[in-house]
C-alpha positions in Angstrom: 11.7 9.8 2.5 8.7 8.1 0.9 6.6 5.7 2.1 4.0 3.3 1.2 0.9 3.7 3.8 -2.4 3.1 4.8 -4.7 6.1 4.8 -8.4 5.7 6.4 -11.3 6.8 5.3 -15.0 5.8 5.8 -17.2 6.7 8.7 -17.0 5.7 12.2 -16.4 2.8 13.2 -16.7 1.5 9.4 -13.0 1.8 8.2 -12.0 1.4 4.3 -8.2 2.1 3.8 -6.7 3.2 0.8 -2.7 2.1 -0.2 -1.1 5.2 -0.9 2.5 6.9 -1.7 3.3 10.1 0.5 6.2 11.9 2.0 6.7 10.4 5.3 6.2 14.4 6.9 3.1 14.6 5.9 -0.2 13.7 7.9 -1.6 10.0 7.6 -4.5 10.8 6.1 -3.1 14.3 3.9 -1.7 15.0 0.9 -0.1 11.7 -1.0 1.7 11.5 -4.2 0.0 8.4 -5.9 -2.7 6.1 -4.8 -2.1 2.6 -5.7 -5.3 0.4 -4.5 -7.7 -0.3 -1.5 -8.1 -2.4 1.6 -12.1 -2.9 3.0 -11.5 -4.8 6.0 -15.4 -5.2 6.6 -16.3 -7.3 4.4 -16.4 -10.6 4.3 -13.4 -11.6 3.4 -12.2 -8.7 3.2 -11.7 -7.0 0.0 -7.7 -6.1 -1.7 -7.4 -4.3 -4.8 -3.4 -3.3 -5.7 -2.2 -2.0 -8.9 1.2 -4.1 -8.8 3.2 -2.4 -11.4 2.8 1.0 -9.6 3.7 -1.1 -6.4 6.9 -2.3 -8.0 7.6 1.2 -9.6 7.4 2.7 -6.4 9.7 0.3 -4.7 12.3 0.0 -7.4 12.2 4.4 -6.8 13.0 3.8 -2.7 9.8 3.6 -1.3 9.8 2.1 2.1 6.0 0.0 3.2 4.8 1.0 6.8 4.6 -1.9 8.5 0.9 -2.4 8.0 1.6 -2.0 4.1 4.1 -4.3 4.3 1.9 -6.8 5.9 -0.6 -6.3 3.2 1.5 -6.6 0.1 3.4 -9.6 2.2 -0.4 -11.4 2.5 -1.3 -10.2 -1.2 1.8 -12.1 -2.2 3.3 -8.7 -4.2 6.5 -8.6 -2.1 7.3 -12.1 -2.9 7.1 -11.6 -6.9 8.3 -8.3 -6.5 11.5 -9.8 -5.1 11.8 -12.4 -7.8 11.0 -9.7 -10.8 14.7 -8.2 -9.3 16.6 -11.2 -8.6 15.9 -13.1 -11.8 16.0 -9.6 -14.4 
């Protein structure tokens, strides 16, 4: 299966996250298939950047958010137009 995940980076104890398509078999923060934005948590506030149409690509192909993605995309407000995109087209 694929999934839509979190993978960290930065130093410690200064995490930076980057949105990111992988098989669900592979490591958190190994190989992935397509990177579609970033989360900084450390800023202030903290700082989103998501390519939406590769977000909606990859959903319309299967892709299942972790539940961290989800929360983020949820928060961003991409589910919620995602969801209309399909029901009204």
């Amino acid at each position: 299966m694929v999934k839509i995940r979190l993978t960290r980076r930065g130093a410690k104890k200064r995490p930076f996250y980057r949105l990111v398509v992988s098989d669900a078999r592979s490591p958190r923060d190994g190989r992935f298939i397509d990177q579609l934005g970033y989360y900084d948590p450390l800023t202030e506030p903290a700082t989103v950047k998501i390519d939406e149409e590769k977000v909606a690509k990859w959903l319309s192909q299967g892709a299942q958010p972790s539940d961290a993605a989800r929360s983020l995309l949820k928060r961003e407000g991409i589910l919620e137009r995602y969801a209309a995109a399909r029901k009204s087209g």
